[in-house]
CHARMM internal coordinates of N, CA and C (Angstrom, degrees):
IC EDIT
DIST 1 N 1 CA 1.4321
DIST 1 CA 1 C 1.5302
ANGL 1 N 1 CA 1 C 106.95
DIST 1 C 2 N 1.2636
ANGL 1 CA 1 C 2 N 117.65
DIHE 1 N 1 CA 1 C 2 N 140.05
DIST 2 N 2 CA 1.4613
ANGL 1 C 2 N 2 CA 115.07
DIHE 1 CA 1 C 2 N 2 CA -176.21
DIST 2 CA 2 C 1.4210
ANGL 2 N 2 CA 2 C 94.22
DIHE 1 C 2 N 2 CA 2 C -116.69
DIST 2 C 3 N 1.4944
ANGL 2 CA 2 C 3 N 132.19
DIHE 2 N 2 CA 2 C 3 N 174.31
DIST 3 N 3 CA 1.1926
ANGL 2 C 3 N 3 CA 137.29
DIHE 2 CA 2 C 3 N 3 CA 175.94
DIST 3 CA 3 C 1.7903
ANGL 3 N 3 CA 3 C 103.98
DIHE 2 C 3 N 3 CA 3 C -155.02
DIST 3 C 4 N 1.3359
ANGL 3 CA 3 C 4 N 118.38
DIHE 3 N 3 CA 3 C 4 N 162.13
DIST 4 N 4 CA 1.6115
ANGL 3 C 4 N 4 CA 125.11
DIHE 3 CA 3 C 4 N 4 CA -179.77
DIST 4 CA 4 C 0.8799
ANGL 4 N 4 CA 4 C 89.79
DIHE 3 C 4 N 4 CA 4 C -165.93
DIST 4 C 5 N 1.8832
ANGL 4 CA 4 C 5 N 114.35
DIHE 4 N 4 CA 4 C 5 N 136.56
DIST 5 N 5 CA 1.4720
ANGL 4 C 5 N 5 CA 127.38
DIHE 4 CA 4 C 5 N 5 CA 163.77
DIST 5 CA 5 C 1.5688
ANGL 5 N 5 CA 5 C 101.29
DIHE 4 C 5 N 5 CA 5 C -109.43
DIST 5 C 6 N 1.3124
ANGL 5 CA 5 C 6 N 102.54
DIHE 5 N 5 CA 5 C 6 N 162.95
DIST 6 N 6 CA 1.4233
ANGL 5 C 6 N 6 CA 112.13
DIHE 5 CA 5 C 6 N 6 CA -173.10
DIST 6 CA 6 C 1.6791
ANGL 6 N 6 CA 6 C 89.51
DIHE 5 C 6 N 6 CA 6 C -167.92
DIST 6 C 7 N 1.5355
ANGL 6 CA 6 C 7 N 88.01
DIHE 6 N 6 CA 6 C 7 N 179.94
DIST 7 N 7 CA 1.9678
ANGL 6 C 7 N 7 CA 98.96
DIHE 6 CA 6 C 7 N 7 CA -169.34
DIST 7 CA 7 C 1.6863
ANGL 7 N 7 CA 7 C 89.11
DIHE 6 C 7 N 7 CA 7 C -140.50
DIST 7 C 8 N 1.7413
ANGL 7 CA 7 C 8 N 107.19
DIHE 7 N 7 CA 7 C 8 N 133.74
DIST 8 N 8 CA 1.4368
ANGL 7 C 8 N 8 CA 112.00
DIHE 7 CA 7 C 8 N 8 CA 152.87
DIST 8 CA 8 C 1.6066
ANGL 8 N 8 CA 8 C 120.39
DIHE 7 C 8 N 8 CA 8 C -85.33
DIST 8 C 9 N 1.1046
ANGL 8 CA 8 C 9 N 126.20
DIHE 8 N 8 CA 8 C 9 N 176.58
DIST 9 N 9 CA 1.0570
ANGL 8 C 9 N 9 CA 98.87
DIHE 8 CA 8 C 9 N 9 CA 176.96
DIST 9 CA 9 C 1.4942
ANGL 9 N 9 CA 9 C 81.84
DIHE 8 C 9 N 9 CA 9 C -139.44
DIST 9 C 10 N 1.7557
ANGL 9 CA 9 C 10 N 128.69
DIHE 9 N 9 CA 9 C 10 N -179.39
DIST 10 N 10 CA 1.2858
ANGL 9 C 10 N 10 CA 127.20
DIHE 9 CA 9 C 10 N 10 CA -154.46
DIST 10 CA 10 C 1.8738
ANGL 10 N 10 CA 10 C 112.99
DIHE 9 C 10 N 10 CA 10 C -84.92
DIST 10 C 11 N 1.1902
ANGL 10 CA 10 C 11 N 100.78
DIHE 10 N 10 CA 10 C 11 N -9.76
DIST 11 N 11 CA 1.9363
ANGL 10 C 11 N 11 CA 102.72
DIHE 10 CA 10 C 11 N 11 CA 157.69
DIST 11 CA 11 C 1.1460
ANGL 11 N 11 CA 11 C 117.79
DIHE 10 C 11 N 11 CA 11 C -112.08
DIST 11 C 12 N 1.7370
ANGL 11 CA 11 C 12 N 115.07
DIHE 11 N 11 CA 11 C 12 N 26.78
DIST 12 N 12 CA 1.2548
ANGL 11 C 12 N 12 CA 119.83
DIHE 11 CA 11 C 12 N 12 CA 158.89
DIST 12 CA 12 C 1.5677
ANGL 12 N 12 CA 12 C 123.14
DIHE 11 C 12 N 12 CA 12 C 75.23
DIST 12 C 13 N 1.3860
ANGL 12 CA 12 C 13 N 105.24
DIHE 12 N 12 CA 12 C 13 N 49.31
DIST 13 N 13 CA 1.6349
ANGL 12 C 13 N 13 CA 118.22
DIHE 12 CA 12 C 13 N 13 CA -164.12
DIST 13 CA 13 C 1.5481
ANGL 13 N 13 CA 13 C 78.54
DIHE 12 C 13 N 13 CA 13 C -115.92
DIST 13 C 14 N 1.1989
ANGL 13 CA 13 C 14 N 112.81
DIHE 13 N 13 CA 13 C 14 N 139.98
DIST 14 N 14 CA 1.8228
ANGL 13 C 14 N 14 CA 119.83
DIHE 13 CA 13 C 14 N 14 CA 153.68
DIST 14 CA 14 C 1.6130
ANGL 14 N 14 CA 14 C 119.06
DIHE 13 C 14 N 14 CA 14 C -112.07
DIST 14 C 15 N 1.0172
ANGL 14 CA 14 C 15 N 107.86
DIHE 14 N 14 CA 14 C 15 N 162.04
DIST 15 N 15 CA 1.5509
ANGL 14 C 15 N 15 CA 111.93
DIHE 14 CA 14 C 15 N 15 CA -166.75
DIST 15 CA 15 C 1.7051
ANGL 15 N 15 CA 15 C 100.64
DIHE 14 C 15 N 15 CA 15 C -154.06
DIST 15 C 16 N 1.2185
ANGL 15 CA 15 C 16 N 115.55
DIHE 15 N 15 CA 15 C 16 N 107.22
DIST 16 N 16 CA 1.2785
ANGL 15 C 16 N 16 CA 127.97
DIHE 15 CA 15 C 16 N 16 CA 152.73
DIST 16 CA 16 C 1.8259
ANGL 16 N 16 CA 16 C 138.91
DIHE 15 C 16 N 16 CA 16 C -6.83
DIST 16 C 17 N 1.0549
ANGL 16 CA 16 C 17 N 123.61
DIHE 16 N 16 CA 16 C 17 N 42.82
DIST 17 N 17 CA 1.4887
ANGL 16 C 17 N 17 CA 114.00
DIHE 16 CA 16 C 17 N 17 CA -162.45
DIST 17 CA 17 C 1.8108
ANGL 17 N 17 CA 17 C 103.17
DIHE 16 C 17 N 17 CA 17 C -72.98
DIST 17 C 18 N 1.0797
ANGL 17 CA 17 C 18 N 149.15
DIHE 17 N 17 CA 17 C 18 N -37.28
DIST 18 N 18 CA 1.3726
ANGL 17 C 18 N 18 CA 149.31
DIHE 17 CA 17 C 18 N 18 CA 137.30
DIST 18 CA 18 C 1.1070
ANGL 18 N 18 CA 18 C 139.10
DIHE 17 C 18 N 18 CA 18 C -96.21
DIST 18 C 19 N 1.2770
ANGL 18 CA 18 C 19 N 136.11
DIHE 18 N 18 CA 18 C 19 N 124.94
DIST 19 N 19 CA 1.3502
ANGL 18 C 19 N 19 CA 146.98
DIHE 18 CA 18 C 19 N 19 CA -161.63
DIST 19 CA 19 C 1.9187
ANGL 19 N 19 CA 19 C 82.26
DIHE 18 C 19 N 19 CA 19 C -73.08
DIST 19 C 20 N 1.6999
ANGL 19 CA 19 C 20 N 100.23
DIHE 19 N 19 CA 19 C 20 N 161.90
DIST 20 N 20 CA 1.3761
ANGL 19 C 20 N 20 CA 119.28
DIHE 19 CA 19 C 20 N 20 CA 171.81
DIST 20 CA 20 C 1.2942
ANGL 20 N 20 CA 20 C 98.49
DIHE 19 C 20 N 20 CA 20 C -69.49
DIST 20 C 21 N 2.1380
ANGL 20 CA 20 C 21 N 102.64
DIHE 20 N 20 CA 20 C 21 N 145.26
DIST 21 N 21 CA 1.0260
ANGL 20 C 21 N 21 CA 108.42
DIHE 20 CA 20 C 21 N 21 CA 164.01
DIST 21 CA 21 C 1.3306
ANGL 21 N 21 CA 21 C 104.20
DIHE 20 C 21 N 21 CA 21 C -160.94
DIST 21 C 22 N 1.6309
ANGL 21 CA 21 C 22 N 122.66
DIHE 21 N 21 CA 21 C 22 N 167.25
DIST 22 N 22 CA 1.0776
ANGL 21 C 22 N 22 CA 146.25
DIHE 21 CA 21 C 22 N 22 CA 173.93
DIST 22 CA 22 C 1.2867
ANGL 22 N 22 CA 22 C 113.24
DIHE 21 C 22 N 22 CA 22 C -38.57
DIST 22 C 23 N 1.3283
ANGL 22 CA 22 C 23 N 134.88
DIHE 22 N 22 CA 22 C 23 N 116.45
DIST 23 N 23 CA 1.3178
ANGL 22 C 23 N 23 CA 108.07
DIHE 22 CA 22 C 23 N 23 CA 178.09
DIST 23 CA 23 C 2.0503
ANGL 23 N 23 CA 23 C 91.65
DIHE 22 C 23 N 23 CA 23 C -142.09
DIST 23 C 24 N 1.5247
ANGL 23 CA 23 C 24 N 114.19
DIHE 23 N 23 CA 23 C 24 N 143.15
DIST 24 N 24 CA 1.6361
ANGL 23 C 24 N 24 CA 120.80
DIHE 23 CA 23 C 24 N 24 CA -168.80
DIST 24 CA 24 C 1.5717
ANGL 24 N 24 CA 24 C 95.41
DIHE 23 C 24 N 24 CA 24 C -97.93
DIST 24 C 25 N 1.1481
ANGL 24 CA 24 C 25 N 139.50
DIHE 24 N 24 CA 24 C 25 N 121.78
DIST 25 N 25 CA 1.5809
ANGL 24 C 25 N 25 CA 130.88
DIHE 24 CA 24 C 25 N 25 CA -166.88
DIST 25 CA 25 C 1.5998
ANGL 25 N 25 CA 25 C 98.36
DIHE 24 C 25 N 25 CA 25 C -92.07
DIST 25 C 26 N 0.9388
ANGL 25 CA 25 C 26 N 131.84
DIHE 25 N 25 CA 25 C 26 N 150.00
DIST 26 N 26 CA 1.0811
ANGL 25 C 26 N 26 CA 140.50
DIHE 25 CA 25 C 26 N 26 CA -176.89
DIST 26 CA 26 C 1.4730
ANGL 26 N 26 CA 26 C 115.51
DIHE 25 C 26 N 26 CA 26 C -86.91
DIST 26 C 27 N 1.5891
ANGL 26 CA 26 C 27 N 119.83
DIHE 26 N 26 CA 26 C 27 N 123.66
DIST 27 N 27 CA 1.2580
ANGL 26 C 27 N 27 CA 119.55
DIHE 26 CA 26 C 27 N 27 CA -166.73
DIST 27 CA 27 C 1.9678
ANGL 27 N 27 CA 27 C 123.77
DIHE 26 C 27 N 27 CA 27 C -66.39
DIST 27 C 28 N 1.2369
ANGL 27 CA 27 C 28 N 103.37
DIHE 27 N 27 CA 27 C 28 N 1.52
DIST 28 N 28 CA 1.7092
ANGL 27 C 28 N 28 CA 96.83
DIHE 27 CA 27 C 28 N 28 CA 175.15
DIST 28 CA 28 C 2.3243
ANGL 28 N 28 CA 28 C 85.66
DIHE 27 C 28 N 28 CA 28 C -163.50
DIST 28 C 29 N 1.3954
ANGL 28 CA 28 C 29 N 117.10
DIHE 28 N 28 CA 28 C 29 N 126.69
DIST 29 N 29 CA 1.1605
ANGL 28 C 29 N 29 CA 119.56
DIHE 28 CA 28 C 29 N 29 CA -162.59
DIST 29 CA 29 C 2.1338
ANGL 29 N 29 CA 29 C 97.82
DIHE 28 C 29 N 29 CA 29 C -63.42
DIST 29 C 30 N 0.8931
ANGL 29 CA 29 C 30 N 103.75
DIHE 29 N 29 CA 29 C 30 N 172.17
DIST 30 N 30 CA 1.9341
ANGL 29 C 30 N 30 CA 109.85
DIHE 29 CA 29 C 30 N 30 CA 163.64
DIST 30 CA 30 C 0.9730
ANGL 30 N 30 CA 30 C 100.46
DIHE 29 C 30 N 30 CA 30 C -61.22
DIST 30 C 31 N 1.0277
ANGL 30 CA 30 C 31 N 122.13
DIHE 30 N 30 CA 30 C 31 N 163.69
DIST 31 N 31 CA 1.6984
ANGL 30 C 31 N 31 CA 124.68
DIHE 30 CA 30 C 31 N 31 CA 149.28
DIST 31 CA 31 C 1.1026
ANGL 31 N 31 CA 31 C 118.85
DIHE 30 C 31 N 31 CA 31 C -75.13
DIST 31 C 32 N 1.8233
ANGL 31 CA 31 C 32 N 119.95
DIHE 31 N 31 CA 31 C 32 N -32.75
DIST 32 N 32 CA 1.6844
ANGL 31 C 32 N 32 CA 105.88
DIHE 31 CA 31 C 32 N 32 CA 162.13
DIST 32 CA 32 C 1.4674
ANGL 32 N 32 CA 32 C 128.28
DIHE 31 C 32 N 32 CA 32 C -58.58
DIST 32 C 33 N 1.3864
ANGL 32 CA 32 C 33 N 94.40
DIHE 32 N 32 CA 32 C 33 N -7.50
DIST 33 N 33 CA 2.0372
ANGL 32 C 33 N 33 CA 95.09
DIHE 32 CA 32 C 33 N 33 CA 175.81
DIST 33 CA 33 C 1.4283
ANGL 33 N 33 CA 33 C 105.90
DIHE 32 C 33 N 33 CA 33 C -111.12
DIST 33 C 34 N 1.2367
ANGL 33 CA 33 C 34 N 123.37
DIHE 33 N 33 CA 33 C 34 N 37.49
DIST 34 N 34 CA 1.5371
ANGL 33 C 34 N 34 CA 101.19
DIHE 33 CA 33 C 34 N 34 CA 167.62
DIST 34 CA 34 C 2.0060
ANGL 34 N 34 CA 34 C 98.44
DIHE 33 C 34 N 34 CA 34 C -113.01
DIST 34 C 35 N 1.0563
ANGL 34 CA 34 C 35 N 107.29
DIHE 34 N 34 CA 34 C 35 N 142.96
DIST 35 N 35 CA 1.7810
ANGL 34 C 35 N 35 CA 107.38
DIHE 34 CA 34 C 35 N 35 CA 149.90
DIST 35 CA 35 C 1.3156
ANGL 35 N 35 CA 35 C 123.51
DIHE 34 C 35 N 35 CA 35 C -33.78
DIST 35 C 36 N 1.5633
ANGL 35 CA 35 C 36 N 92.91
DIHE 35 N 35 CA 35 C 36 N 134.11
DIST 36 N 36 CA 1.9456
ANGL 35 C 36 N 36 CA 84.54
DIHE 35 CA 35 C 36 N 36 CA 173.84
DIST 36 CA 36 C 1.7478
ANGL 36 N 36 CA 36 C 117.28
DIHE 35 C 36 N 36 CA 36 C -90.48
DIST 36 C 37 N 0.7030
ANGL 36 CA 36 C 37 N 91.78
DIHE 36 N 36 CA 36 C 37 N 164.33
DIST 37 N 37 CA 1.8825
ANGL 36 C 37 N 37 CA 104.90
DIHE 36 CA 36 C 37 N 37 CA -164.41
DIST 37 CA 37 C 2.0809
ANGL 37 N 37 CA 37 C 103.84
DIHE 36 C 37 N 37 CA 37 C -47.00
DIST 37 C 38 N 1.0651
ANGL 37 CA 37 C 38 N 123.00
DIHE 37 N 37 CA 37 C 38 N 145.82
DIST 38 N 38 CA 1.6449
ANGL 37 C 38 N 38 CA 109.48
DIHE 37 CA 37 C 38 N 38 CA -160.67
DIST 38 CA 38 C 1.7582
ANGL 38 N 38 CA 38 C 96.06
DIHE 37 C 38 N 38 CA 38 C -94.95
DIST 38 C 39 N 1.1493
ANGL 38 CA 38 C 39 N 89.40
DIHE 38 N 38 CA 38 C 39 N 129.23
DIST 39 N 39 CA 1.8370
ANGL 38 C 39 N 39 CA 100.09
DIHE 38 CA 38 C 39 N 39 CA -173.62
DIST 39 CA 39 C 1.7889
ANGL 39 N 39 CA 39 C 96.73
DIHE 38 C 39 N 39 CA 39 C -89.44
DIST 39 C 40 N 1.4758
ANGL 39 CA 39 C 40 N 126.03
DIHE 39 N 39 CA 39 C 40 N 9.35
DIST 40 N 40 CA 1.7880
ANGL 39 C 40 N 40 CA 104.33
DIHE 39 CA 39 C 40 N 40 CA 173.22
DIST 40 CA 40 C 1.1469
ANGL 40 N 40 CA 40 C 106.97
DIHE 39 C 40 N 40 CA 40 C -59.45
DIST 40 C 41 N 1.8773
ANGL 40 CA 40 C 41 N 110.70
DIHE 40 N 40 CA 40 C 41 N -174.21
DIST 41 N 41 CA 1.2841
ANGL 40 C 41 N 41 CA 111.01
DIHE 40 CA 40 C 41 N 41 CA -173.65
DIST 41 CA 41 C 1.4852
ANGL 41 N 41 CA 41 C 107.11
DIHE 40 C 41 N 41 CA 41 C -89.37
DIST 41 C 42 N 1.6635
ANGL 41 CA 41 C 42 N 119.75
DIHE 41 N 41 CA 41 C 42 N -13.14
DIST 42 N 42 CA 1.4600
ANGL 41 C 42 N 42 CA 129.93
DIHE 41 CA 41 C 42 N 42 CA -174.02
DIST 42 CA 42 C 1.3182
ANGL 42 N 42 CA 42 C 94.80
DIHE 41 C 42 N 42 CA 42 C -67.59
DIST 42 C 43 N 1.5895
ANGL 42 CA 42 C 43 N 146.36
DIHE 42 N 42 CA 42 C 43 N -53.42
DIST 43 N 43 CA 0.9576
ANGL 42 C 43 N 43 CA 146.22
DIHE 42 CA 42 C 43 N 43 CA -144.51
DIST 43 CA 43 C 1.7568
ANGL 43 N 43 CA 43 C 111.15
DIHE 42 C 43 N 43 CA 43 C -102.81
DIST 43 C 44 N 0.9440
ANGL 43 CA 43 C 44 N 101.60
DIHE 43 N 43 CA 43 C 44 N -36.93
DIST 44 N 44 CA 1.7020
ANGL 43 C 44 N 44 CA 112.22
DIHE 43 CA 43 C 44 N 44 CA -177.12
DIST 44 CA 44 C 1.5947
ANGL 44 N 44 CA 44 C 108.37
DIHE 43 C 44 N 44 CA 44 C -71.44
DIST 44 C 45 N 1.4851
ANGL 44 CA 44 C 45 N 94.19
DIHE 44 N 44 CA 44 C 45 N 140.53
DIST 45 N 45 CA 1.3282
ANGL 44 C 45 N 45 CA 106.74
DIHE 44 CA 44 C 45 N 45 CA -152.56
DIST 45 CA 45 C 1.9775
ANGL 45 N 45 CA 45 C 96.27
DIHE 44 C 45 N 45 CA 45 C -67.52
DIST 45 C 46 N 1.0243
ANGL 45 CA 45 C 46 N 111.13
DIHE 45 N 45 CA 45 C 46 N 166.65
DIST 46 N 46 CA 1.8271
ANGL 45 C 46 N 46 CA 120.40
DIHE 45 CA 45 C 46 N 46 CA 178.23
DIST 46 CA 46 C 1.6839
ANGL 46 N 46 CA 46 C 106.49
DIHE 45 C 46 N 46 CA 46 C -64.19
DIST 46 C 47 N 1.0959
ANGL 46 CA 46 C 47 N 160.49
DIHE 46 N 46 CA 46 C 47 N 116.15
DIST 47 N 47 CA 1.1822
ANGL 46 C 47 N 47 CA 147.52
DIHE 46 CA 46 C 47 N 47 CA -163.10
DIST 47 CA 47 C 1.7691
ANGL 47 N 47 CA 47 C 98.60
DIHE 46 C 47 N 47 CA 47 C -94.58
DIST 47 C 48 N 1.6584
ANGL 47 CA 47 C 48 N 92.95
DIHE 47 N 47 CA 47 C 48 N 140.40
DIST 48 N 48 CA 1.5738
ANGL 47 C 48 N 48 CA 94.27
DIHE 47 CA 47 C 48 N 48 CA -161.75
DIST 48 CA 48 C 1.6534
ANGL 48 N 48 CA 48 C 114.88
DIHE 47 C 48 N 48 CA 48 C -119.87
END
COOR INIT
IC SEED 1 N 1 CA 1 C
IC BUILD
């Protein structure tokens, strides 16, 4: 997997902040990197 960051800017110019690189993804994420569970009312379970 390769990855490159870069920045738009608001009339749509990009600019390079890391060149592409190699990157090995890790087979199951941390738990400090996952999202926390979505508290809207669409998603949250019916309280019973």
């Amino acid at each position: 997997m390769t990855i490159k960051v870069y920045e738009v800017t608001r009339e749509g110019l990009t600019r390079i902040l890391r060149e592409e690189a190699e990157v090995v993804p890790l087979a199951r994420p941390e738990a400090s990197h996952q999202f926390p569970a979505c508290e809207c009312p669409q998603c949250k379970a019916p309280a019973r």
